[in-house]
VOKE-662336 format. One record per residue (C-alpha): x negated, y negated, z; residue in one letter. Coordinates in steps of 0.05 Angstrom, whole numbers, padded with zeros to 5 digits, always signed. Layout:
N
XYZA...
***
This chain:
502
-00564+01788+02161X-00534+01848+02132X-00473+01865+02111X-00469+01910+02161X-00479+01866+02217X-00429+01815+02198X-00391+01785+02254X-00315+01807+02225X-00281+01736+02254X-00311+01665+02282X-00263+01631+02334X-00273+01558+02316X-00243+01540+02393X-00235+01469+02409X-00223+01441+02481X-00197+01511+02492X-00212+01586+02509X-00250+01613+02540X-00261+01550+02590X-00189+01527+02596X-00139+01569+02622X-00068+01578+02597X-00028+01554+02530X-00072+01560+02472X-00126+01597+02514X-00081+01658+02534X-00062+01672+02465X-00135+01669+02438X-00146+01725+02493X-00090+01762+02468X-00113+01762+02397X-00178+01786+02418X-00160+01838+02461X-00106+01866+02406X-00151+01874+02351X-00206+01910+02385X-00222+01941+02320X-00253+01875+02293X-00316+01842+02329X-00311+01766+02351X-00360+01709+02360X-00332+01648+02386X-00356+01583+02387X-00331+01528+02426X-00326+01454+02421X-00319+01410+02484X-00335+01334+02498X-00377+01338+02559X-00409+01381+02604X-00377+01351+02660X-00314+01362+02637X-00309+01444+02640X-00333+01493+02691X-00346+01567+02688X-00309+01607+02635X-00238+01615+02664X-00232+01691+02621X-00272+01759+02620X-00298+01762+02553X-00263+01830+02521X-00322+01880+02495X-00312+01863+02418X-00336+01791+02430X-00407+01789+02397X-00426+01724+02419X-00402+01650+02449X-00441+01590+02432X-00424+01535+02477X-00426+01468+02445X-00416+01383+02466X-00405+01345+02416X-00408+01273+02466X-00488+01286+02467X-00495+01279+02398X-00543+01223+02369X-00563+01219+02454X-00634+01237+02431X-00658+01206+02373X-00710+01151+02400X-00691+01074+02367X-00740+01057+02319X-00741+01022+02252X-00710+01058+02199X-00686+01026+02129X-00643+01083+02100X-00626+01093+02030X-00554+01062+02018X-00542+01104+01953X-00539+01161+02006X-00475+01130+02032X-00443+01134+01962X-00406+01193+01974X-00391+01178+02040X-00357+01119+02015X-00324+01142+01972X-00293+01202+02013X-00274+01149+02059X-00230+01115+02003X-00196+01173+01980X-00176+01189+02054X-00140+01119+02064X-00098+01138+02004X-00061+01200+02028X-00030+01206+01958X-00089+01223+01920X-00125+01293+01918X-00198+01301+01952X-00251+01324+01894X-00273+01385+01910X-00353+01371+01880X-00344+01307+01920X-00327+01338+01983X-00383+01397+01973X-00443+01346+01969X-00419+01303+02027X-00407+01361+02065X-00475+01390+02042X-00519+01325+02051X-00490+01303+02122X-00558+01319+02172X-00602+01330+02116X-00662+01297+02110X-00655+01293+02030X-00569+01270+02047X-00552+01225+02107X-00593+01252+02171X-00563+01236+02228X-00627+01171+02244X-00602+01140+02181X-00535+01138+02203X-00545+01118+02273X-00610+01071+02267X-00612+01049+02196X-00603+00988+02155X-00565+01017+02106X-00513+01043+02147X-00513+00971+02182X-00495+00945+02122X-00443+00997+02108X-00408+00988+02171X-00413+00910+02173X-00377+00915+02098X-00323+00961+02121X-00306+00909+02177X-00304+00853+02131X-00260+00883+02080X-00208+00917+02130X-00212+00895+02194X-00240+00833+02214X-00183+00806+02256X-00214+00856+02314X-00271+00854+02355X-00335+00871+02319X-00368+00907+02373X-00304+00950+02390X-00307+00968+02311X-00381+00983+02304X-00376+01027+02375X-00311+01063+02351X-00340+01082+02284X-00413+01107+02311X-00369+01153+02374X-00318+01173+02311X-00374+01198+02258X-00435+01220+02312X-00401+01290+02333X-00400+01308+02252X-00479+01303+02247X-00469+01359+02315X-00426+01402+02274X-00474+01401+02202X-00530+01431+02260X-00486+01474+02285X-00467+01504+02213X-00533+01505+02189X-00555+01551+02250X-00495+01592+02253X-00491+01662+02227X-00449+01687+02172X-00380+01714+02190X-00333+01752+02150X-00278+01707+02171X-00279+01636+02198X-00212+01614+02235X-00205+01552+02273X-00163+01549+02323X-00131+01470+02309X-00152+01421+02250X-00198+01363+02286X-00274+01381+02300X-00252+01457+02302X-00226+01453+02229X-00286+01400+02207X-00334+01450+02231X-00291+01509+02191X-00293+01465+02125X-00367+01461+02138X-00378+01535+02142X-00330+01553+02092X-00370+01506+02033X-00444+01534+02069X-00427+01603+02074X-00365+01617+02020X-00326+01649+02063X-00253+01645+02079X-00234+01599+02129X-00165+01606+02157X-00129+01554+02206X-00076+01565+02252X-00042+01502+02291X+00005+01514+02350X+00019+01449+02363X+00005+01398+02305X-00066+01369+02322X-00069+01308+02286X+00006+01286+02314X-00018+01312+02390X-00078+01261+02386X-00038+01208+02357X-00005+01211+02428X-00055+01217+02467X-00086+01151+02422X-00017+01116+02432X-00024+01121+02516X-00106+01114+02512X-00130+01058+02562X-00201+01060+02535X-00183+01028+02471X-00158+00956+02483X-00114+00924+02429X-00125+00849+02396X-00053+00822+02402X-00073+00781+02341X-00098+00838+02293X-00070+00835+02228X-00082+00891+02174X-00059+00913+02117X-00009+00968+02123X-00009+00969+02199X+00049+00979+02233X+00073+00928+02285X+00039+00938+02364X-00015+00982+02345X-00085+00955+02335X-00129+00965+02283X-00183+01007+02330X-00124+01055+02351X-00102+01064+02280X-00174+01081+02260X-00182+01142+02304X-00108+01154+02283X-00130+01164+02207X-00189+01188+02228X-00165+01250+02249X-00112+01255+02197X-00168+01250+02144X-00217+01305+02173X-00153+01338+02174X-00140+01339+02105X-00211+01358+02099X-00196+01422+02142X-00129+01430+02106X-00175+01429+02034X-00221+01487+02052X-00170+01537+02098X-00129+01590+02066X-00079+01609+02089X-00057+01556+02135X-00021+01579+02203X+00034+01548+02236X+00087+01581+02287X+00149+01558+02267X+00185+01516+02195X+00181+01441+02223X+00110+01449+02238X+00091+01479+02162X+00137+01429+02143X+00085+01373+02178X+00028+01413+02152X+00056+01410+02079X+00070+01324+02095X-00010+01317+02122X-00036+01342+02069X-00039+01424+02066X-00022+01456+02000X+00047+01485+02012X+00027+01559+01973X-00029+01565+02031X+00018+01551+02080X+00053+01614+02128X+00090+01616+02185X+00067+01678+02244X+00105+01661+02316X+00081+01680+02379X+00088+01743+02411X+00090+01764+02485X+00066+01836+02514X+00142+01857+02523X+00105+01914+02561X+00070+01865+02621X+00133+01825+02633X+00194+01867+02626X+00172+01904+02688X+00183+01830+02730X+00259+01844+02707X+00261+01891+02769X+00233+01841+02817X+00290+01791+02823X+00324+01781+02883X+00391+01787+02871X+00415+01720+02881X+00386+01673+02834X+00338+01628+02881X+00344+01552+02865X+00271+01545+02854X+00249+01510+02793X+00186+01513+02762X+00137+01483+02713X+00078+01526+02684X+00028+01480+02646X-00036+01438+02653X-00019+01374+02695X-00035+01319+02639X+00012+01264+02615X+00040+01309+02539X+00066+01358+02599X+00101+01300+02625X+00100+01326+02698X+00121+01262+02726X+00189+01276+02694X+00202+01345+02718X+00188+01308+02789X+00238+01258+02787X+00287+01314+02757X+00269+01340+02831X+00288+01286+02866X+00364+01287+02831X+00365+01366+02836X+00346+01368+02910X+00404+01320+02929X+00446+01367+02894X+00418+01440+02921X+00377+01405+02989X+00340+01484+02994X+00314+01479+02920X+00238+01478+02910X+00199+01451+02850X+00136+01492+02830X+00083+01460+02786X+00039+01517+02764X-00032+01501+02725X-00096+01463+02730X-00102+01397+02751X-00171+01378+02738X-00166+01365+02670X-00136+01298+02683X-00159+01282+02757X-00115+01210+02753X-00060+01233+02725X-00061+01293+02782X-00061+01237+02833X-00009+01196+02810X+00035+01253+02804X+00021+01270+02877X+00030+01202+02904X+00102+01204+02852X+00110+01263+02900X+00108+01229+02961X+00136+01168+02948X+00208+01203+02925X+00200+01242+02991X+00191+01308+02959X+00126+01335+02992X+00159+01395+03033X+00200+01407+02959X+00152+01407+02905X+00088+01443+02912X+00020+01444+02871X+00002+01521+02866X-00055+01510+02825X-00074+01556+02767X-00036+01627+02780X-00029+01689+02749X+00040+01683+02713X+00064+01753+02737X+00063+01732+02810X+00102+01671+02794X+00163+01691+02749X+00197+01737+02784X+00203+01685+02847X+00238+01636+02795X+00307+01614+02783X+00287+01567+02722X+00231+01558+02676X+00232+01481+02667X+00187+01446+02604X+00189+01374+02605X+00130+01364+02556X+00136+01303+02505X+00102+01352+02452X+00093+01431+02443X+00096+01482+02385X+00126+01544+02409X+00105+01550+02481X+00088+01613+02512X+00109+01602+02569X+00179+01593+02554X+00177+01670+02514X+00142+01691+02578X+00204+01675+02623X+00249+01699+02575X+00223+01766+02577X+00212+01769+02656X+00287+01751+02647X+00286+01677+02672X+00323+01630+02632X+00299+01557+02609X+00306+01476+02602X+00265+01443+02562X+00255+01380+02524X+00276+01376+02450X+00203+01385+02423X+00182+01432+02367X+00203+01490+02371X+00244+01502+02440X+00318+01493+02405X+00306+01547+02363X+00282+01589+02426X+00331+01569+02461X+00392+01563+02420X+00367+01607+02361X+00332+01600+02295X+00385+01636+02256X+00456+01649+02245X+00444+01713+02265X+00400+01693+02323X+00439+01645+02353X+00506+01692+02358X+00451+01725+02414X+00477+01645+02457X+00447+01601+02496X+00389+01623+02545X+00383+01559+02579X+00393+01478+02554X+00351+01430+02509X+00353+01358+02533X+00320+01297+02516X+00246+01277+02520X+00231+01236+02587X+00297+01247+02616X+00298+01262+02691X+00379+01256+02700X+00385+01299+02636X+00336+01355+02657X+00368+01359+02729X+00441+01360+02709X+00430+01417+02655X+00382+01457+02728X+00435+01449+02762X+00496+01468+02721X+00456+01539+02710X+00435+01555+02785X+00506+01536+02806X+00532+01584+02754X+00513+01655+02759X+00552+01682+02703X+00534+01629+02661X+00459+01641+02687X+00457+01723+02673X+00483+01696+02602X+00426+01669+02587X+00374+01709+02623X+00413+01768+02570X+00405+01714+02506X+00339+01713+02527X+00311+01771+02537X+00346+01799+02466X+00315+01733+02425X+00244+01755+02452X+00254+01822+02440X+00279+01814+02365X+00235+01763+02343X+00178+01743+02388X+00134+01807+02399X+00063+01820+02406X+00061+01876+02366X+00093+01836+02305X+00042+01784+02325X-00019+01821+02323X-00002+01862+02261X+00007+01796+02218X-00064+01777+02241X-00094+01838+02223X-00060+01842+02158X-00093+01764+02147X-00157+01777+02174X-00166+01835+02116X-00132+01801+02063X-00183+01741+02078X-00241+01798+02084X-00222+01816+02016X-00231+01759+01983X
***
C-alpha cells in the first residue's frame, strides 16, 4: 500500500460504535464527523453475533472501511486432533505472565515484541498448539498447581482457554489488516490488545483514549457476574477476602493486557485528572499521559433553550443503556419517594434495553411492583433533541462513568442535573476550579445506590424555581467555558498530526 493510500486513523472500537447507540458511540460519531479532513477505517470488536443488530449510525463519507469482528468464535474451528506442541514456545509466554502478576516491575520491551510477534504463528504459538496441545496442557495444569489449586480444575482450565482464545483472533486480525497512519483504540481491553499488536507489526503510533476506566468498569461487571461461581474455601496468595480465585483471574487479566496496551500507546487519553491519575496507578507512563474532556455541539442544543415550557415540568429522566453500572433500578425507587412527594411527576428511562434483556425485565417488574407503571415509562432509544426540552431534571444514577455526555448535553439544552458521586460529575456539577465553581451549583451530587438521597435532592430543585433557573444558568456557562466541541475536536486533530509525525 502506498503512502498515498494510507488510511489517516484506525478506530480500534470495542463493544461500541457503530452497533451500540449512545455514550461512547455518540462521541466516536462526533469525532468522525468533525475531522472530515482525515479518512477513517474502523474496526470493531464484539462477543457474539447474536448479541448486536444492524449498525445503529450512518457511516459519515470519510469512513474508508469497517471490519466487523467476534472474538467468542475464536478457536470454534480448529478440528481436535493430536497435537504435541513445543513447550519452549510457551517460554515467553510464561514469562510475560510473571512479570504481569508483579505490577511493580517494568514489561521488557524485546520480551513483549516476540510474544506479541509469535502468538498465531506457526513458527511461535499457533493458535492448535495452544488450544489442542500437550504442551500447553502441561502449562496450564502447572499454573493451577502453583497458584490455584484450592479451585475447581475444570472452572480454571475453561476460564484460561475463554481468557487467552480471543488473542489468537486479534494476531489474525493484525496480520490482515492494512497499515494506518494512526491506530487509536477506543478503551484498553481487546481494543487496546489489538492496538499493541498493530503498533509492534506495523510501527506506527498507537494512541488510547479511556472515558471511563476499562479495567475498573470490568472489575464491576466481574464483581456482580453470575457465570463465575466462587469456592467459599479458595485460599490464595494475595487474594483479598470474598473474591475467588477465578474472578480475580479475569480481574488481572484485564489489568495485565492493560498494561500491555498502556506499554505501546502514546499519548494516553483520559477526560478528566482522577482518571489519568488511575491510568498513571495501572500502569501508564505518566509523561504519555493527557487529559482532552468532552465537548458538546453548543450549536445542536442551545436552540432546545427556547423550547421549555415555562414552568419547569416535574418530569425526571434517565438517558442511558438499561444495564446494572447505569443502576436503573435506583433511579426507580428514587420514583417511588419523588412521586409521593409531586403525585403528577413522571420518570423517563431513555436508551436501549436489549443489551441486558434480564436486567430490562427485572427493572420492569421493579416498576410494577412499587406501583409506578402509569409514572415511569420505557421510551426506548430516542433522539436526545426530542427528549430534553420536555425535562425538568436530568437524573444519573450510574455506579460508574467518566464524564458523561449526557449530563453536558442537558446542561447546554439548559436542564440541570443529579447524579451519583462517580468520576467526573462533581466537577461538572459543582466545578473543577476555583474559578469554575464561583459559576455554582447546576444541580446536586449524591451518593452511589441511594434512592432516598437522589429523590430528596429532585425534589428540593423542582420545588424551587429560583434555585432551579440557578442552576440551569451554572450550567449552561460551565459547558460553554469548558466543555466545547470545537475545543474537543481541535485537540484531536492537533494529536492525530503530532502522532502522524512521528
Amino acid at each position: 500500500m502506498s503512502a498515498q493510500s494510507l488510511v489517516d486513523v484506525t478506530l480500534l472500537l470495542e463493544g461500541t460504535y457503530p452497533y451500540v447507540s449512545g455514550g461512547v458511540s455518540s462521541w466516536v460519531h462526533q469525532i468522525i464527523r468533525g475531522l472530515p479532513d482525515l479518512t477513517f477505517s474502523l474496526v470493531f470488536l464484539g462477543g457474539a453475533p447474536s448479541q448486536y443488530g444492524a449498525p445503529k449510525y450512518t457511516l459519515p463519507g470519510n469512513v474508508v472501511t469497517l471490519r466487523t469482528e467476534y472474538l467468542m468464535e475464536s478457536g470454534q474451528t480448529l478440528k481436535p486432533h493430536t497435537c504435541p506442541g513445543h513447550p519452549g514456545r510457551f517460554a515467553d509466554s510464561q514469562a510475560v505472565h510473571a512479570v504481569l502478576r508483579d505490577t511493580q516491575q517494568e514489561l521488557p520491551t524485546d520480551l513483549i515484541q516476540r510474544l506479541l510477534d509469535s502468538i498465531g504463528q506457526e513458527d511461535g504459538i499457533p493458535a492448535a498448539d495452544f488450544l489442542l496441545s500437550r504442551a500447553a496442557w502441561d502449562s496450564i495444569c502447572d499454573d493451577y498447581h502453583r497458584f490455584c489449586a484450592a479451585a475447581s480444575f475444570v472452572d480454571y482450565f475453561w476460564t484460561v482457554r475463554t481468557m487467552h482464545a480471543p488473542i489468537f483472533k486479534l494476531a489474525e486480525i493484525a496480520r490482515s489488516l492494512g497499515p494506518s497512519r494512526v491506530y487509536h483504540a477506543v478503551s484498553t481491553g481487546y481494543a487496546g490488545l489489538l492496538g499493541a499488536f498493530l503498533h509492534h507489526k506495523h510501527h506506527q503510533p498507537l494512541i488510547i483514549t479511556e472515558h471511563g476506566i476499562y479495567t475498573k468498569e470490568r472489575k464491576i461487571d466481574l464483581a456482580q457476574a453470575d457465570w463465575i461461581v466462587d469456592s467459599s474455601e479458595e485460599q490464595s496468595d494475595g487474594l483479598r477476602a470474598g473474591i475467588g480465585y477465578i474472578r480475580t483471574l479475569w480481574i488481572r487479566f484485564f489489568q495485565g493486557i492493560g498494561r500491555l496496551a498502556y506499554g505501546a500507546a502514546d499519548p494516553i487519553i483520559s477526560l478528566y485528572e482522577g482518571n489519568r491519575q488511575r491510568q498513571i496507578a495501572d500502569g501508564a507512563v505518566a509523561s504519555r499521559t493527557e487529559i482532552i474532556p468532552n465537548g458538546i455541539d453548543l450549536a445542536r442544543f442551545a436552540p432546545l433553550r427556547t423550547q421549555r415550557a415555562e414552568r419547569v415540568p416535574p418530569i425526571l429522566g434517565l438517558i442511558g443503556r438499561v444495564v446494572p453500572i447505569k443502576d436503573i433500578k435506583t433511579f426507580i425507587r428514587a420514583m417511588r419517594v419523588v412521586c409521593n412527594r409531586i403525585p403528577e411527576a413522571e420518570g423517563w428511562i431513555v436508551g436501549p434495553t436489549e443489551e441486558d434483556p434480564v436486567y430490562a425485565r427485572e427493572c420492569v417488574d421493579l416498576v410494577n411492583s412499587l406501583g409506578l407503571a402509569d409514572r415511569v415509562k420505557f421510551l426506548g432509544f430516542q433522539k436526545v433533541e426530542n427528549i430534553l426540552p420536555k425535562l425538568g431534571l436530568m437524573v444519573l444514577t450510574s455506579i460508574s462513568e467518566a464524564q458523561p455526555l449526557v449530563l453536558l448535553e442537558g446542561f447546554a439544552s439548559g436542564l440541570p442535573a443529579i447524579a451519583t458521586d462517580v468520576g467526573s460529575c462533581r466537577e461538572i456539577i459543582y466545578g473543577a476550579t476555583a474559578e469554575d465553581r464561583a459559576l455554582g451549583s447546576a444541580g446536586a451530587v449524591v451518593s452511589i445506590a441511594h434512592p432516598d438521597a437522589t429523590a430528596e435532592a429532585a425534589v428540593s430543585l423542582l420545588q424551587d424555581p429560583a434555585r432551579w433557573q440557578e442552576a440551569q444558568r451554572a450550567g449552561i456557562q460551565r459547558v460553554e467555558r469548558s466543555y466545547t466541541q470545537q475545543d474537543m475536536l481541535k485537540s484531536y486533530r492537533r494529536t492525530y498530526h503530532a502522532a502522524m509525525q512521528r
